[in-house]
N, C-alpha and C positions, 0 to 999 in steps of 0.2 A: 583610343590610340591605335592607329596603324601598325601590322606586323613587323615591321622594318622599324619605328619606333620603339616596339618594345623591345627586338633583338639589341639595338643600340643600348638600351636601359642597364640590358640583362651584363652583355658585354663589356661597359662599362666598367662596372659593378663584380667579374669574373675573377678579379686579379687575388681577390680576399673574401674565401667561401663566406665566412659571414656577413661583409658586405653586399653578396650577390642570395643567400639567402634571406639580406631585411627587404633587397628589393623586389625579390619574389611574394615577402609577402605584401610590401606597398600595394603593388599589383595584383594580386589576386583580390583586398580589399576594394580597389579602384573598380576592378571590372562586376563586383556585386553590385553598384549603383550604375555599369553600363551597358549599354545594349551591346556593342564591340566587346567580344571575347576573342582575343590572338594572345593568352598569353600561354596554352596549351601547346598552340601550335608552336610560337616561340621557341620553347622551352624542347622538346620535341626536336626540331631543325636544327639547336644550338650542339647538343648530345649528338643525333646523330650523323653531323657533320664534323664533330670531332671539336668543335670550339669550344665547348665545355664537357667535365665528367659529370653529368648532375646525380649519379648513382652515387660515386664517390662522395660527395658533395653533398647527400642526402646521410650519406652514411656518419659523417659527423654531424648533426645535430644532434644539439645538446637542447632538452626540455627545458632546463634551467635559463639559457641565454635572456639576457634582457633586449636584443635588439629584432628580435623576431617573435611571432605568439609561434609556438612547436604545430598546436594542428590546423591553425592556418597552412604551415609548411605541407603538414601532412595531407588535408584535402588538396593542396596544389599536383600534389607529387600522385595522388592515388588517380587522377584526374589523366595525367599526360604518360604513367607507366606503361601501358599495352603497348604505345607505343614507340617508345623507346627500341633501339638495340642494342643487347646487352645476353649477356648467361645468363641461366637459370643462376649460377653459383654467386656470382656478382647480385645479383637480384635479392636473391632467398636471403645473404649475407646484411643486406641492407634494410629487409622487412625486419629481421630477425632484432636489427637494430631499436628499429623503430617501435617495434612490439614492447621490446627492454623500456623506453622510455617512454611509454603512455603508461606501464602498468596496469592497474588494473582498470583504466578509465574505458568507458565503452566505445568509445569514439571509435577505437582501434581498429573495429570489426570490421570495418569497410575493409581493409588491406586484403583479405584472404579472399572477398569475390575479385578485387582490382588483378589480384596474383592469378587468378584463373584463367580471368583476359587477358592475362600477358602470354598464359601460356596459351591458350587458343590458338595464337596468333598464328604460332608456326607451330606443326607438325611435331619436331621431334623436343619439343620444351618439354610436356605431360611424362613422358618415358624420364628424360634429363635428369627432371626435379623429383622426378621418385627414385632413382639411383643416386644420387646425390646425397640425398637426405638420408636415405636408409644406411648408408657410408659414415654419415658424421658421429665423433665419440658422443656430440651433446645430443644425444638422436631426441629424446622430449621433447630439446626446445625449439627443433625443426620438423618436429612430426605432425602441429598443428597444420602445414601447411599441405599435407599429403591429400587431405577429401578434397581439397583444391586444385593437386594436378590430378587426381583423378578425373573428376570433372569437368576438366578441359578437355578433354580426348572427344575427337569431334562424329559425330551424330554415324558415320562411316566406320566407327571404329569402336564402335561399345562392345565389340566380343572381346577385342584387347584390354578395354579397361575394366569389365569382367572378371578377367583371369588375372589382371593384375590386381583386384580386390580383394579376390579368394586368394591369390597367396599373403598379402598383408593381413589377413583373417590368422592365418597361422602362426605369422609372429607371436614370441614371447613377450615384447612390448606392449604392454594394455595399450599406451597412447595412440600405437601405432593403429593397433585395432580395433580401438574407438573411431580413429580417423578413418578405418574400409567400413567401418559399418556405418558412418554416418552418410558415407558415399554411393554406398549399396542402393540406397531407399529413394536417393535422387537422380540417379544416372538415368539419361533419356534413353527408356528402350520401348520396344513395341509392344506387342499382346504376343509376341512367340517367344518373346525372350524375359518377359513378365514371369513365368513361372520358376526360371533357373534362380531370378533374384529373391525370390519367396522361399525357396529352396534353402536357398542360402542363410538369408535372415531365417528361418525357424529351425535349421538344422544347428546353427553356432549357438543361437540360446541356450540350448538343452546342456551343453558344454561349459558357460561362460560364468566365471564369478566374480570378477572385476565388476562394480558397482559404475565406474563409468564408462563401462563397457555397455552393461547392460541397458545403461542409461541412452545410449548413440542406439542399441538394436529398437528399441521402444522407438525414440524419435524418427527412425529410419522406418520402423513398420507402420506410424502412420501417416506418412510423407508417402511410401508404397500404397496402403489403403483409399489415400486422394488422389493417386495418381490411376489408381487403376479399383474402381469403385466396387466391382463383379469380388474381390476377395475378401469385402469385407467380415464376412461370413465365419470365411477363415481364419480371419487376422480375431475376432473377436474369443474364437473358441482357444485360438494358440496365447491370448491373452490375461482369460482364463486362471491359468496355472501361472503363466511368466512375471504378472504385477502381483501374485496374492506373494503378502507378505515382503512388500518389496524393502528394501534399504533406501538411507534418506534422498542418493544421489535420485534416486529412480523417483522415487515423490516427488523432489522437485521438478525433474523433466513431465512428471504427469502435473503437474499444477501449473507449469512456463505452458506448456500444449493446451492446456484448458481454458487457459486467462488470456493467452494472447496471440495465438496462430489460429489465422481465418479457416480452420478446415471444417469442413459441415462431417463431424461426426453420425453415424449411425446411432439410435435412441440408444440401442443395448451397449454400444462400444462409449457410450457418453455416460452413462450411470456402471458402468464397471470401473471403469477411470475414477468418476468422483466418490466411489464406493470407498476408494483406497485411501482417501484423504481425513477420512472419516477419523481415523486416531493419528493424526498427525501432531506430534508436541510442541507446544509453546515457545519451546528453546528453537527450533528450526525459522527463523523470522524470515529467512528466501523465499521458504514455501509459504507462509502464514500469509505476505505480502502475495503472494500469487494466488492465494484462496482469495483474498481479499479482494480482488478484480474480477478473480472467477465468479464469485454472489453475485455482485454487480452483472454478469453477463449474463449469466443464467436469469434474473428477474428480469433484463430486458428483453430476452429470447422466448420470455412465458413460460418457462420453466421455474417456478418460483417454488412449490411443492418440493421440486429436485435442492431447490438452494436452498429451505427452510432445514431441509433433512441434516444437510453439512451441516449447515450453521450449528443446529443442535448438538451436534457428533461433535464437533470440533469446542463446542462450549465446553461441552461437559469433560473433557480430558484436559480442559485449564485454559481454556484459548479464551483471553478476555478482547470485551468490544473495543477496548481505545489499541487496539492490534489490527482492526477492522473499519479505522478510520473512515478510507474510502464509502465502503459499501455503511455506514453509519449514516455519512453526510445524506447518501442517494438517499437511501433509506426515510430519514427522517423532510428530507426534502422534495422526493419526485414520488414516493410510494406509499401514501399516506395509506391505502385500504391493505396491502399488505402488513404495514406497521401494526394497525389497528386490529388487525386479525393475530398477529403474531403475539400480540400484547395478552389479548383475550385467553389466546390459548396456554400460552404460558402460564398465566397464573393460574385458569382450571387446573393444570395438571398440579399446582400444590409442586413443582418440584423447582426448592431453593436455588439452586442453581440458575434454572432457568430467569427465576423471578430476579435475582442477582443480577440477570444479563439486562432486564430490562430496565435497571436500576442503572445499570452501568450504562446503556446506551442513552438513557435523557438527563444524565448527573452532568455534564459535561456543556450540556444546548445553555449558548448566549438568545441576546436577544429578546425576539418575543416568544413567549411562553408554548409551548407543543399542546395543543389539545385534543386528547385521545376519543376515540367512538368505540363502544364495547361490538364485536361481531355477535349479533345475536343471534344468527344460526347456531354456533357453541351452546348459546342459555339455552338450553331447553326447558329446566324449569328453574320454581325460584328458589332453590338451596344454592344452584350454582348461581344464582343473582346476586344472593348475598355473599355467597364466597370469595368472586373475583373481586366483588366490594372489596371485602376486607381484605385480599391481598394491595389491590390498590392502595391503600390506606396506609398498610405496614411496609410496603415497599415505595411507594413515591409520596411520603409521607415527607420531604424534600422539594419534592416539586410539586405545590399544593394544588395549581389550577390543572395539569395532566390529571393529578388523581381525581378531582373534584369534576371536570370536566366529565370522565370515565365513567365516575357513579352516576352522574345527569341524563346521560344518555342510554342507560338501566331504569333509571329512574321510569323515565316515557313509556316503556311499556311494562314495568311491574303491576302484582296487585298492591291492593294497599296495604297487607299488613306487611309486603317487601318495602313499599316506597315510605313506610314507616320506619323501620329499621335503615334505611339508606340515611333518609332526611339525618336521623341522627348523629351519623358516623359523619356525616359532612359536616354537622354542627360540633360536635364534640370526636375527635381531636381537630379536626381541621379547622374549622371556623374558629374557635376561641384559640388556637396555634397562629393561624393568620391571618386576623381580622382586619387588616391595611391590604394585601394583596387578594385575600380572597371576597372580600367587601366589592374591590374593584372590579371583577371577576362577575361574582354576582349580578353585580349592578348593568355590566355590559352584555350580560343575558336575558337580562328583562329587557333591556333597550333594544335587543333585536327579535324578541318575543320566544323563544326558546326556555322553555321550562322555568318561564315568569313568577308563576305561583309559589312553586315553593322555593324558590331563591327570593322571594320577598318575605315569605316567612321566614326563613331562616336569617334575614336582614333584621325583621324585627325584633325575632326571638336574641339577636346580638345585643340589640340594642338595647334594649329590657336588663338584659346584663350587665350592659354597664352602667346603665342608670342605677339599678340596686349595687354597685362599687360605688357609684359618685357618693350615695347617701351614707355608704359608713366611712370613707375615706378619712374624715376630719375624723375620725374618733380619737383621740389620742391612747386609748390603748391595746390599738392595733399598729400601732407605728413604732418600727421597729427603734432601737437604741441609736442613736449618731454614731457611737464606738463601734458598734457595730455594722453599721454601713459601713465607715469608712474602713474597719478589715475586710471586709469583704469585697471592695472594690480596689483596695492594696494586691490580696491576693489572686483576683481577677486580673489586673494588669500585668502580675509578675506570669501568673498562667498565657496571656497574650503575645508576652514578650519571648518567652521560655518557646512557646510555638511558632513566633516570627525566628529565629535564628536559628530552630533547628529545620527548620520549611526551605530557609535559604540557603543552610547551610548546599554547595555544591552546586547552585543554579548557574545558569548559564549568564546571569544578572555580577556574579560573583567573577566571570571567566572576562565578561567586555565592558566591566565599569570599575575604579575609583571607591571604596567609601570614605568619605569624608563625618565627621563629629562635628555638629554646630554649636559651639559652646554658648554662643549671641548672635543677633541678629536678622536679620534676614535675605542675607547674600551670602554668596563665597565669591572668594579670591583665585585665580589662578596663574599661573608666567603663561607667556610662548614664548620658544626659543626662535631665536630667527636665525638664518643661514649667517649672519655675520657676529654669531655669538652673542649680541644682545638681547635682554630679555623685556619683552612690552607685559606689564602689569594687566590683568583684566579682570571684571567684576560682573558677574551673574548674578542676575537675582534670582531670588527661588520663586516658585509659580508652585501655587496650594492647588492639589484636586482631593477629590472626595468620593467614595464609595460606598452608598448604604444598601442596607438588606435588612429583608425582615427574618428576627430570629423568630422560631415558637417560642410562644409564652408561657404556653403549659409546660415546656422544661422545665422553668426556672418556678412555678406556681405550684406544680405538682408534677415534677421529673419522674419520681418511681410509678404513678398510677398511667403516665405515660408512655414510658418503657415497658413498664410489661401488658400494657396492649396494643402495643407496635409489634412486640416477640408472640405476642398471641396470633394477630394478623398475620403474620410471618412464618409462624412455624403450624399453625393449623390446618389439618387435613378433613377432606369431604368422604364422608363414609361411602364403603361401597356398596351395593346392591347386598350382594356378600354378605358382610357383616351385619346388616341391620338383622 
């Protein structure tokens, strides 16, 4: 559409701001599927020609409205502000608005670079909006916008907006002087004026105990350290002292800097940072979410050794893997020789926790099955062969083909009175536990010639087993009582049922469905109402699926001899040199 079209649209449409705001956002939708953008400029000519107040006009939107989306309005408006004519006061009054009504959605954030370039524009905006703001009773809810007109003050004028920092540094308002010191670290200055702002940011630290204060000096020293690379030196030493023992705000700023602002850290100033993460608690899910990307970048940067370390740190003070989603997925899907090394190592060391995490991170995997490879630079010899065995055993004693997988690949280079004791623990609990999944298992190892021999023994040796069941099965008195079958599967039901409704109780299945009792049959009934109050009768059929798994069978066969050599596995340690 032509500009003179759209002015016609807009004009139209002016006489009833919410009319002229659904046709703003008609048009903005239009022009994403067009090459012809005029309605910026429109919108621009119409204000400051005086044909419409769009500031005004901006200032009552309601997020609630149904005839417009709110940040449709709001990318329209962030888009055509700079240039506008208008006050800062009129201006600031109308962000201020618009802040109120996104909440806390993120969207928002564009407003305060848009307010920057408004103030750019002209010279005496930067000054305006900082005397202004510092004037208001609500001064908080106007102070976010101060690092904004600071950093409008144009590339001629950074000694003025300097000295306008350093005195907002003195306010008794934290927000205020969160808002100078996040401004401190960005202000375009040179290499002569580079030390005054260093000065600055390490001199207010030494002073500062506002948590989100401190939290803007951090993000501001290392925005100064990329901007000007020769300090890092210094930034790392003033560092030092400022993050040890920081509060939770400040952990978060180092973990949002860690996970997702492109700055090429120095080694030392990048393991000082993740040093600090190291006990971060479980209850903090901001920051936990922000480790949880941080792994992820680290393993992709080659830094993996550096990620393994957090990991650990942060298991062990309670930080479980389904917190860890992300870096889980990658994990189990792009990092297989890391996996495999980490797997290893954790179970050498015998410490539950760790082996807990390993439990936790493949308890969860759909699909097809994770098959582990033991890192045998760790084996050195075969006591720890057999150990990591048997943590395998006790801890993915759940996921049969990981662990069975784990032992096979020990297997290949043990001697044999190790590959004797493995073959075993594969047979007895595992095999006669899973003799359908891990048969399968087996059988697709021979077929691709990997450790054939003795996954066919251990085939036969099944098989031999069952045959000697076949031959007593008919004995009649080994078969238990009917009465007692049938209690036993009464009180097995009522145990299934007891743990279906307390599983659901509060699911989210409970929050977007209906349940319905089928007393008969094989459908339900249900109405719809329709717009003219009558009801059309309808009939669903029900549609059966199905779920199977293999239980262990040595639960149910011999549950005590099996539990406590899962707990043997599990809680058994490898002697030390020491000790013998």
């Amino acid at each position: 559409m032509s500009l003179e079209g759209t002015k016609t649209r807009l004009l139209v449409a002016s006489e009833v701001a919410e009319e002229l705001l659904t046709q703003v956002d008609e048009l903005y939708v239009e022009e994403i599927r067009s090459e012809e953008k005029t309605l910026e400029d429109a919108l621009s000519q119409l204000h400051n020609a005086g044909d419409i107040d769009l500031i005004e006009i901006i200032r009552g939107v309601d997020k609630s409205s149904y005839g417009y989306d709110f940040f449709t309005i709001l990318h329209a408006f962030e888009s055509v502000l700079p240039s506008l004519d208008a006050s800062v006061e009129d201006v600031l009054h109308c962000l201020l608005h618009l802040t109120q009504q996104a909440g806390r959605d993120l969207a928002v954030g564009g407003i305060y670079s848009v307010f920057e370039r408004f103030c750019s524009m002209e010279e005496h905006r930067s000054s305006d909006s900082i005397r202004f703001i510092l004037a208001q009773r609500e001064l908080s809810a106007y102070a976010p916008f101060l690092s904004s007109s600071i950093l409008a003050y144009g590339s001629d004028r950074v000694s003025d907006a300097i000295q306008k920092t350093e005195n907002l540094i003195a306010s008794r308002n934290e927000i205020v002087r969160s808002q100078a010191y996040y401004a401190l670290g960005r202000l375009k200055v040179g290499e002569m004026q580079a030390n005054v702002i260093w000065e600055l940011l390490s001199g207010s630290a030494s002073g500062e105990r506002e948590s989100c204060c401190c939290a803007s000096i951090l993000r501001s020293t290392i925005s100064f350290g990329d901007a000007f690379p020769s300090y890092w030196s210094q930034i790392e030493d003033f560092l030092l002292t400022f993050v040890e023992g920081a509060p939770p705000e400040v952990l978060y700023e180092i973990s949002h800097i860690l996970a997702f602002q492109r700055i090429d850290l120095p080694k030392g100033v990048l393991k000082l940072l993740v040093k600090q993460l190291a006990n971060v608690s479980p209850e903090h899910k901001g920051i936990i979410g922000n480790v949880d990307h941080l792994l992820v970048n680290l393993v992709e940067k080659g830094a993996s050794s550096l990620a393994l370390k957090l990991l650990e740190s942060i298991l062990t003070v309670g930080v479980k893997f389904p917190q860890l989603d992300y870096f889980s997925r990658e994990l189990l899907s792009k990092h297989h020789k890391l996996l495999n090394h980490i797997v290893t190592k954790w179970f050498l060391s015998g410490d539950s926790t760790l082996c807990h995490g390993v439990l936790d991170l493949l308890h969860d995997v759909t699909g097809k099955d994770v098959e582990l490879e033991a890192e045998m630079a760790l084996l050195g010899d075969e006591v720890k062969k057999k150990f990591v065995s048997h943590k395998a055993v006790g801890w993915l004693f759940t996921r049969p083909v990981a662990a069975a997988s784990f032992i096979l690949s020990i297997y290949e280079i043990a001697l044999r009175t190790t590959r004797k004791e493995l073959k075993q623990v594969l047979y007895d609990p595992l095999l006669l536990s899973y003799p359908g999944e891990l048969k399968r298992f087996f059988q697709s190892c021979i077929d691709k010639g990997f450790q054939a021999h003795p996954c066919d023994q251990l085939l036969e040796r099944l098989q031999a087993y069952h045959s000697d069941i076949e031959k007593v099965s008919e004995l009649k008195e080994l078969t238990a009582p009917r009465e007692n079958i049938s209690v036993y599967w009464k009180e097995s039901s009522k145990s299934m049922q007891a743990a279906y409704e307390d599983a659901s109780r509060g699911s989210i299945i409970d929050l977007i469905a209906t349940k319905q009792t089928l007393l008969y049959g094989n459908s339900s009934i249900y109405y719809i109402h329709r717009a003219d109050g009558e009801q059309v009768r309808q009939e669903m059929q029900m549609q059966s699926f199905s779920h199977s798994t293999e239980m262990p069978r040595l639960n149910v066969l011999d549950p005590e001899s099996l539990d406590y050599i899962l707990r043997v596995y599990r809680c058994e340690r490898m002697k030390n040199e020491a000790d013998s």
